[in-house]
N, C-alpha and C positions, 0 to 999 in steps of 0.2 A: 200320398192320398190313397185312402182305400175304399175297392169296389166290389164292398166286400160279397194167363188161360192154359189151360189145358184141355178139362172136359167141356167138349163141343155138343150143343144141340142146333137141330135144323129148323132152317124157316121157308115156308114158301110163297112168292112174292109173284103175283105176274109182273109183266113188261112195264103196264102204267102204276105202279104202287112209288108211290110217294118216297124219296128215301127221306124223309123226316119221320119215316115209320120204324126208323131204327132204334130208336130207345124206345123202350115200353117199360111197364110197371113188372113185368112176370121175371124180374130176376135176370132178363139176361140181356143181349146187344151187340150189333152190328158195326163194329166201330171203325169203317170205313164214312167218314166224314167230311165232305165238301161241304167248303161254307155257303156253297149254294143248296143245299141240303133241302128248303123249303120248296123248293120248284123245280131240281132235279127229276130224274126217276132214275130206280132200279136199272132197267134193264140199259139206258144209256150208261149208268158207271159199268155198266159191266162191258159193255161194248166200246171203252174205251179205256176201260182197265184204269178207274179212277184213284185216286187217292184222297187226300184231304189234310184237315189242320192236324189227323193224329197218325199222320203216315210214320213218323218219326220212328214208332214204336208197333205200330199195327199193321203197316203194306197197303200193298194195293188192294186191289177188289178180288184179284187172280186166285190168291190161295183160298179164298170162301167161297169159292162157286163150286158148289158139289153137283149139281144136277141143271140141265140145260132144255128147255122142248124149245124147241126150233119150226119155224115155218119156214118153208123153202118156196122156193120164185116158182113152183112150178105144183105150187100146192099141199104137198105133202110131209109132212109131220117128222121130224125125228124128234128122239129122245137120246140126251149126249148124261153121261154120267161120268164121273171118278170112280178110279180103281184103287190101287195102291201107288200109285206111280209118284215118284216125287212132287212138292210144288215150286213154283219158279217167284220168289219173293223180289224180281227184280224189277227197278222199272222199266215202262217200255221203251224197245226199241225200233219202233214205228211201222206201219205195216203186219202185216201177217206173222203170228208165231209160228216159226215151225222148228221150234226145238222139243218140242213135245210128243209124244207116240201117240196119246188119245186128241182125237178133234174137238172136243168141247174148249181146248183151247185156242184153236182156231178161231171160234166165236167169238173170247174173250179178246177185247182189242181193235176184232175186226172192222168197226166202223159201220154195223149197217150193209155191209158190202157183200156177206155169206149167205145170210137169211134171219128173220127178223124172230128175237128173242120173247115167245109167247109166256114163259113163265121161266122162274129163277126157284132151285131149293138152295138155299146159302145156311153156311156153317156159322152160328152165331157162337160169340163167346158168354162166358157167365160174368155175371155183372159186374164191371169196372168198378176198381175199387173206387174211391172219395179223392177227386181232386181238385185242386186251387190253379190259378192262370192267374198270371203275371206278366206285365208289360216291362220292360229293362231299359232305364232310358240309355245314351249312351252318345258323349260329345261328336265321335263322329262315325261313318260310316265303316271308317277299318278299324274303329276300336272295339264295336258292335259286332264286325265279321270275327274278330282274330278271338272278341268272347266264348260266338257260338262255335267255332270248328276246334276249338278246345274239347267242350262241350261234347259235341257230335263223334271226336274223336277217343271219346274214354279219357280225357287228361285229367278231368274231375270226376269226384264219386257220384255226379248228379247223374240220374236217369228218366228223363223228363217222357212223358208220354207225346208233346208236341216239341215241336223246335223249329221257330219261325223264325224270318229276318222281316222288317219294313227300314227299308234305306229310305234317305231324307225326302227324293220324289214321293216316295211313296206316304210317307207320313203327312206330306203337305197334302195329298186328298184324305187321309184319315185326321188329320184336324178340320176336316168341313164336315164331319160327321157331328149327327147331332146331339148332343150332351156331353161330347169330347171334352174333357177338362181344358183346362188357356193354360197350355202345357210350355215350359218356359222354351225360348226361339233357340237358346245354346242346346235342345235337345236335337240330333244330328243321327237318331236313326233307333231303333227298337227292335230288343229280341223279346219273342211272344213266347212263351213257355205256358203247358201246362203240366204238375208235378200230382203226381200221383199220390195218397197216405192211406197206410193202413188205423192208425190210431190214431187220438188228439194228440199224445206226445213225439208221434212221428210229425204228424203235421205242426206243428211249432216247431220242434227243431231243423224238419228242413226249411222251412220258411225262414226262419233265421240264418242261416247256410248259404241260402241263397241271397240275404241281405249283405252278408259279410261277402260272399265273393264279387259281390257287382259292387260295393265299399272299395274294394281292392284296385276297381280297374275306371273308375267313375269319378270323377269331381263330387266332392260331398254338398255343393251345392244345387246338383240336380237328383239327388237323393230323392229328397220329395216326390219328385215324380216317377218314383217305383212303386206303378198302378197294381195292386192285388183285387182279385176274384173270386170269389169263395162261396158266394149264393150262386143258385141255379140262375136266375134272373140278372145277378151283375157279371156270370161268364156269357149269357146270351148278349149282352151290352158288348164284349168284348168280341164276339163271333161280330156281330154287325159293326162294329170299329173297322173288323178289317176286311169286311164285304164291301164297307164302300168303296175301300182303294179303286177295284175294278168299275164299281156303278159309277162313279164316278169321273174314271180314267175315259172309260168309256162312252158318257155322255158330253164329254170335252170333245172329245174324237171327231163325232157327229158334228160338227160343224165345219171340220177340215172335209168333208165328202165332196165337196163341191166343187173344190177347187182340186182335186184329185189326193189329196193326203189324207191323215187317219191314223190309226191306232197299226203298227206293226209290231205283232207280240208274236214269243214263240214262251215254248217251254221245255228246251233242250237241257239235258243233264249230264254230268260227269262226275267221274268219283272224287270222293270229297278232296284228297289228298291235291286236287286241280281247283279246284271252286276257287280259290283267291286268285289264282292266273287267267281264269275263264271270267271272270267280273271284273279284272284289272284294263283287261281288253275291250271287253264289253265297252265297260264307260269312255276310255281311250279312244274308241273308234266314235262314238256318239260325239262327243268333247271335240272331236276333228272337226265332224263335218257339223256342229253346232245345231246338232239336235236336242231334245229332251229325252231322257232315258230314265229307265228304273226298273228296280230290280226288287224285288219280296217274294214271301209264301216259303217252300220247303227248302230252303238251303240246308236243311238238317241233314236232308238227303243230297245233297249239293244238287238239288233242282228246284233254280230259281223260275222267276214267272219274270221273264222281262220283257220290258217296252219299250218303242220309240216311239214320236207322235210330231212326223212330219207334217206342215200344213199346206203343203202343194206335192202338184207332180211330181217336181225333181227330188224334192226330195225324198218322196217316199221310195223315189226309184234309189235313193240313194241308200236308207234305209233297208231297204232290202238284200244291199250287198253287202250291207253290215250282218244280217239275218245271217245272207249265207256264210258269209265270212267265221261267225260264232258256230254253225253249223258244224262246220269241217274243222272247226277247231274241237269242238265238243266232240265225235267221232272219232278223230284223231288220238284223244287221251283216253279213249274210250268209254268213253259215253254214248248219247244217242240223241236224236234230234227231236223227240217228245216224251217228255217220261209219263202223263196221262193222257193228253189232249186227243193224240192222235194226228194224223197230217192233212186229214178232211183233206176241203179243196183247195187249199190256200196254199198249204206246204207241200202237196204230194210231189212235185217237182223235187224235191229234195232228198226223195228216196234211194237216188244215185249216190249219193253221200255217204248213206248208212250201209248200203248192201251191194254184195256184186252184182252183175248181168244176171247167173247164174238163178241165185237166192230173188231174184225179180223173175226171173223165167217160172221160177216154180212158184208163188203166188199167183203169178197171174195164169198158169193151167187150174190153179184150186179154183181162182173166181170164175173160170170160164166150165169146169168141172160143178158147181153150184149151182151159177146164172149164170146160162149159157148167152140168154139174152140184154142183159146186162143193166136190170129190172130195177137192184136194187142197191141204198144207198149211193146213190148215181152220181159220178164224180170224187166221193170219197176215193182218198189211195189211188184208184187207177182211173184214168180216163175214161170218157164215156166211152170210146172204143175202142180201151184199151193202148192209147197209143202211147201210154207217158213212157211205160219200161219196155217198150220195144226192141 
């Protein structure tokens, strides 16, 4: 079924500007893309060091922020800019950077926490070439994984600009979306690709490439449903396919509040070379204690978006030890306990995990060195007074 850089210039954006103001007509583009993109803003990807469906190929937010104006809790004004200093293409590792010499990285990441981002000049690239998206059906969940980390790993000549997973939870709220094809039941999980062309005979030939490798590793009976993209209008169809996972993950949730359960998601990462030990566990431990779990979005980067969705107390208590549990295992292989999100108020507990005493002591003189009084994003990363990294 079908549906169907180098030279940098700047942009300047305040705090409230829309990130769905990142593509324009003038030739060039911001390609830091969250599928929440239409109601996001600017200056929160940046205070959270976001990424999106084209991280695969494009990073986070961190290496485009050239220039920073800053309000401080006490009124007054800076101005943070770039120098020459390297940039850190990495994802986050939760709380405060401070591998960096210049403070405008500080900023980035910080959560609301340092002082509130009045305007953004961001590095735009020149205009993405012409690409196609494609959905990859795939009988089951590790045939889908063992595709993409091929994939992610340089094993194939493909170099896809996205690289997503949607495992079987996850496809079951992306088949309630609406004009979802009646996509056959033996489909067991989706890799989301999008493939970049420079010509029409680039573009056929990889489109073909990509048909004969997923031939290769797929029952030829679910063929068919290798969903192709190719207008602006049926990859927007495909953006909203997988924006519902979460509207919908999350409007199931809301009904566990009550009884004290709910949606417990984190978005902890590790390097790819771990990502099938880190999901093997993942579901293992959910599977125990007879939870519902799932996992999709950037596995490209080996950082999933997973979920449990306990529906009482115990178990979300329970759920929670599963959280920390993947935590200190993500840290452990080295990775990190958010790669965009941040640990707001939910996780900051968890910063013991990632960091020593030490590496907490000196965050928490930078926020007490900022707001002294403890003004702003309140609760984010450190306690309201300070007492989480004590």
């Amino acid at each position: 079924m079908c549906l169907r850089p180098t030279t940098r210039r700047r942009a300047t954006r305040n705090h409230h500007s829309r990130s769905s103001a990142r593509r324009g007509r003038s030739g060039i583009f911001f390609p830091v893309s969250p599928t929440s993109r239409d109601s996001c803003r600017i200056g929160a990807n940046i205070a959270t060091n976001a990424t999106g469906e084209d991280s695969f190929k494009y990073g986070p937010v961190r290496p485009y922020v050239e220039q920073l104006k800053i309000l401080l809790a006490d009124g007054s004004e800076q101005m943070l800019s770039r120098k020459d200093e390297a940039r850190s293409w990495e994802l986050g590792r939760a709380g405060l950077y401070l591998d960096s010499p210049n403070p405008i990285d500080l900023f980035i990441g910080s959560e609301g926490t340092l002082g509130f981002i009045a305007e953004a000049t961001l590095s735009l690239l020149p205009a993405a070439p012409q690409y196609f998206s494609l959905l990859l059906p795939f009988p089951s969940v590790a045939a889908g994984l063992t595709f993409l980390i091929a994939i992610a790993k340089r094993e194939t000549p493909f170099r896809p600009r996205a690289l997503e997973f949607i495992d079987t939870a996850a496809l079951s709220y992306m088949r309630r979306a609406p004009d979802f094809p009646d996509m056959h039941q033996d489909v067991k999980s989706l890799v989301y690709v999008k493939q970049e062309y420079a010509t029409e005979a680039e573009r056929l030939s990889t489109l073909e490439a990509w048909y004969h490798a997923l031939l290769s590793v797929t029952p030829q009976r679910l063929m068919e449903w290798m969903l192709t993209a190719e207008t602006e209008a049926d990859q927007e169809r495909f953006r909203k396919f997988r924006h519902h996972i979460p509207a919908f993950l999350n409007e199931e949730a809301r009904q566990y509040w009550a009884q004290g359960g709910g949606k417990v998601g984190s978005d902890w990462w590790v390097p790819l070379h771990h990502l099938e030990d880190m999901l093997d566990f993942f579901y293992r431990q959910a599977a125990d204690a007879g939870l519902f779990a799932m996992a999709y979005a950037h596995l490209g980067n080996g950082h999933p978006h997973t979920n449990l969705l306990p529906k009482n107390a115990p178990e979300r208590a329970t759920a929670e030890r599963i959280l920390e549990a993947c935590c200190k295992r993500a840290v452990s292989r080295g990775g990190g306990l958010a790669g965009e999100h941040g640990v707001g108020k939910i996780h900051r507990n968890y910063l013991s995990l990632q960091h020593d005493h030490e590496h907490l002591i000196r965050m928490q003189r930078l926020k007490e060195a900022y707001d002294p009084n403890g003004l702003l994003g309140r609760g984010n990363i450190f306690g309201d007074q300070f007492i989480d990294i004590v």
